[in-house]
C-alpha positions as a Markdown table, in Angstrom:
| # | Residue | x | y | z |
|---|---|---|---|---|
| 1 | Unk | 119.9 | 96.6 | 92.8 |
| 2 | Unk | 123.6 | 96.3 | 93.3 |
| 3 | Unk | 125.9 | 99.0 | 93.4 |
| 4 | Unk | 129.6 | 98.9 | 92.7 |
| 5 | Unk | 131.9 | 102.2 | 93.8 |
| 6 | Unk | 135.0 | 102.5 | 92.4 |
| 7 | Unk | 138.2 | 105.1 | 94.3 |
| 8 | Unk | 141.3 | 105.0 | 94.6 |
| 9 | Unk | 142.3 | 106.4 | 90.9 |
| 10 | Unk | 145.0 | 109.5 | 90.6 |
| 11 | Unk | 148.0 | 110.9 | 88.7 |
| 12 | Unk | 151.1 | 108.7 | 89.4 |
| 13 | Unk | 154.5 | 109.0 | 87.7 |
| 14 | Unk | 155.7 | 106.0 | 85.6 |
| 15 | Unk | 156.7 | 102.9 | 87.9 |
| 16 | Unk | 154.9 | 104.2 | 90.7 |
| 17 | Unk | 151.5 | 102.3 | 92.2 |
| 18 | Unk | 148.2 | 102.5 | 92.7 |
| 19 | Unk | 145.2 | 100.7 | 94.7 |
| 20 | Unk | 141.8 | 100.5 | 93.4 |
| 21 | Unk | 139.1 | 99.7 | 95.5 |
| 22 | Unk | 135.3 | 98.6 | 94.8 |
| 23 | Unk | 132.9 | 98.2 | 97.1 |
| 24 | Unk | 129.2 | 96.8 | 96.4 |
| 25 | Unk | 126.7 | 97.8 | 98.3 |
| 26 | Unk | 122.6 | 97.6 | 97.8 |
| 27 | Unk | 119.2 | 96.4 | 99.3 |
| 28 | Unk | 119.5 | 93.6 | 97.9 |
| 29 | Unk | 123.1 | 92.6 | 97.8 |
| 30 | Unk | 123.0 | 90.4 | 100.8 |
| 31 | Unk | 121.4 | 88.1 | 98.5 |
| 32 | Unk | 123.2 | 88.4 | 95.8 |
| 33 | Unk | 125.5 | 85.9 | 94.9 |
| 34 | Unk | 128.6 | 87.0 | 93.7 |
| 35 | Unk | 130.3 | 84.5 | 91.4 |
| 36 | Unk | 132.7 | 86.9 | 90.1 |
| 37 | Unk | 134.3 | 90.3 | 89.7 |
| 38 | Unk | 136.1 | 92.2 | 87.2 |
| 39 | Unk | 138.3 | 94.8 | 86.8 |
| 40 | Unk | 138.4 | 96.0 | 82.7 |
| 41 | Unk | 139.6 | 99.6 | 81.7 |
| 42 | Unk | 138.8 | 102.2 | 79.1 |
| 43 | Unk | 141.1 | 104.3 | 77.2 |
| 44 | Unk | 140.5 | 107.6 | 75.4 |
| 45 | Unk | 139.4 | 106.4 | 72.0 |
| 46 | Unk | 139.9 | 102.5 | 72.5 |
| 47 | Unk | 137.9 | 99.7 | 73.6 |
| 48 | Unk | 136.9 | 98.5 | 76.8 |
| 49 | Unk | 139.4 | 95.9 | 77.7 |
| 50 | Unk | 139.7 | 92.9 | 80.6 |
| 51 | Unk | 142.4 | 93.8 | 83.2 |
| 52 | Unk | 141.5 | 91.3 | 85.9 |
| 53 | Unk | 139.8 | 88.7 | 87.5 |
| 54 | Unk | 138.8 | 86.5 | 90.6 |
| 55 | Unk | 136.2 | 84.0 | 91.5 |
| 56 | Unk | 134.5 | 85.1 | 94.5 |
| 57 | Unk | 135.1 | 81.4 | 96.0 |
| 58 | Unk | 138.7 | 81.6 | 95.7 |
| 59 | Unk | 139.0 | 79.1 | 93.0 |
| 60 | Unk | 140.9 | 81.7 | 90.4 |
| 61 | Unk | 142.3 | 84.6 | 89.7 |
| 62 | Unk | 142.9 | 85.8 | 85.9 |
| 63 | Unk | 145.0 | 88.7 | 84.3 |
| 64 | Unk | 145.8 | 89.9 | 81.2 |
| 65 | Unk | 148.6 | 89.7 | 79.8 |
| 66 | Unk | 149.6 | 93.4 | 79.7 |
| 67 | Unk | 149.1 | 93.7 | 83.5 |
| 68 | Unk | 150.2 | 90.1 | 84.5 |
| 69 | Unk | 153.1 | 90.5 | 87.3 |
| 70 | Unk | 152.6 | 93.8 | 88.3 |
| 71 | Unk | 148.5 | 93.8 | 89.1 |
| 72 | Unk | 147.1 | 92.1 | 91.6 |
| 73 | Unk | 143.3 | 91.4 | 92.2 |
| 74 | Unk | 142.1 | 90.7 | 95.8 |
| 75 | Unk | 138.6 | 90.3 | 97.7 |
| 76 | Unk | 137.6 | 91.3 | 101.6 |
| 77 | Unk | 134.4 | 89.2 | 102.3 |
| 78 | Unk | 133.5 | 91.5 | 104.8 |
| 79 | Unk | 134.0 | 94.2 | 103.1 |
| 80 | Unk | 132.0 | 93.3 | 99.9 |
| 81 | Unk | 135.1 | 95.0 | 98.6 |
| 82 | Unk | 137.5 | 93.9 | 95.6 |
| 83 | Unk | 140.9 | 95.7 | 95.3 |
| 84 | Unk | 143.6 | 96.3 | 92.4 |
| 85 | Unk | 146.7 | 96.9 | 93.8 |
| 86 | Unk | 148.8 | 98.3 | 90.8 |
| 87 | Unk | 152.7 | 98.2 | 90.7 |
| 88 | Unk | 155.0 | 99.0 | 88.2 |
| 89 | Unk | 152.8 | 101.6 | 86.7 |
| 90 | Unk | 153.1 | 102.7 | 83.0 |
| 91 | Unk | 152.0 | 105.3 | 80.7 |
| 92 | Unk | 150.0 | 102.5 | 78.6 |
| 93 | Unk | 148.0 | 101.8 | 82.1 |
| 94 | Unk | 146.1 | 105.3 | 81.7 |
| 95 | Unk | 142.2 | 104.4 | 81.6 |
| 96 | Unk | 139.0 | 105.0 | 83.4 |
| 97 | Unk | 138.9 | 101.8 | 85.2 |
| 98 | Unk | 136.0 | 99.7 | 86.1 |
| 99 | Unk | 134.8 | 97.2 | 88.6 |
| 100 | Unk | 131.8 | 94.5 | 87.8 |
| 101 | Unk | 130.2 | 91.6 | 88.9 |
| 102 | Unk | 128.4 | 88.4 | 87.7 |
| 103 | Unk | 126.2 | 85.6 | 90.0 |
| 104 | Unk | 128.0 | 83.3 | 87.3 |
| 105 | Unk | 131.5 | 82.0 | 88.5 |
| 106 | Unk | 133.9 | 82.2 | 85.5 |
| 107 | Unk | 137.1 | 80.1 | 84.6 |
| 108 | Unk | 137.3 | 80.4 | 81.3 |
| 109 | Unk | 138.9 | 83.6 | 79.6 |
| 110 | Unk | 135.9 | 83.4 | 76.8 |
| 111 | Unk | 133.7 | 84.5 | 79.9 |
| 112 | Unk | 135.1 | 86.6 | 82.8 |
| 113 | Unk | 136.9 | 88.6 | 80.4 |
| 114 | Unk | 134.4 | 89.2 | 78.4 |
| 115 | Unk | 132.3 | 92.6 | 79.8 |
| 116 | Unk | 129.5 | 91.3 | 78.2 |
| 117 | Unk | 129.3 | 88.9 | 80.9 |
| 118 | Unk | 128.7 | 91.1 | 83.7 |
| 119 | Unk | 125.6 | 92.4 | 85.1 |
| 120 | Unk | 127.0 | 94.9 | 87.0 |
| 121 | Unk | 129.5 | 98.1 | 86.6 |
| 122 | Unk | 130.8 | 101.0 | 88.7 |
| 123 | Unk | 130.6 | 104.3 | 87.4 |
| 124 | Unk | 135.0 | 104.1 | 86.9 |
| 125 | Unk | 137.5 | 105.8 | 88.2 |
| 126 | Unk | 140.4 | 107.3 | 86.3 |
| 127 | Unk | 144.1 | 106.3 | 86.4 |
| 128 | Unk | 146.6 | 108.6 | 84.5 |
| 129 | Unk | 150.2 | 107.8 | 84.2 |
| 130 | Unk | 152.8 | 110.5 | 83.6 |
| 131 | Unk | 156.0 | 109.2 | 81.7 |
């Protein structure tokens, strides 16, 4: 199995920022192949919804456009960690956010952000942003 832990969520005032990490971990994670991971987010009484993307091989990195220019997705290798470095914070970004990942490598929006897609989730992490 594969494990993905999500951190890094808070209270932060309007405009401020925030980093989300999510690190996989498992027995069998050396051998799985990433293809690529996904940050999507959950609001009180809403849908799930796609925030970000990247392709574990470097080939792309997606956003929505809500978060477009002020979210950034990155990977560490090493780390089996992806990050979300969140700027410009707003009121509208308050969710429980969640990491996943997929063997399949993505490009098109019809798949990676599409959370059926994904095999694997973290258990989320909340973000709550005060106006």
């Amino acid at each position: 199995q594969v494990q993905l832990v999500e951190s890094g969520g808070g209270l932060v005032q309007a405009g401020g920022s925030l980093r989300l990490s999510c690190a996989a971990s498992g027995r069998t994670f050396s051998s799985y192949i990433v293809g690529t991971m996904g940050w999507f987010r959950q609001a009180p009484g809403k849908e799930r919804e796609f925030v970000a993307a990247l392709r574990w091989s470097g080939r792309g990195t997606y956003y929505s456009d809500s978060v477009k220019g002020r979210f950034t997705i990155s990977r560490d290798n090493a780390k089996n960690a992806v990050y979300l470095q969140m700027n410009s914070l707003k009121p509208e970004d308050t969710a429980v956010y969640y990491c996943a990942a997929t063997p399949a490598e993505y490009g098109s929006s019809y798949n990676y952000a599409s959370d059926s897609k994904y095999n694997y989730w973290g258990q989320g992490t909340q973000v709550t942003v005060s106006s």
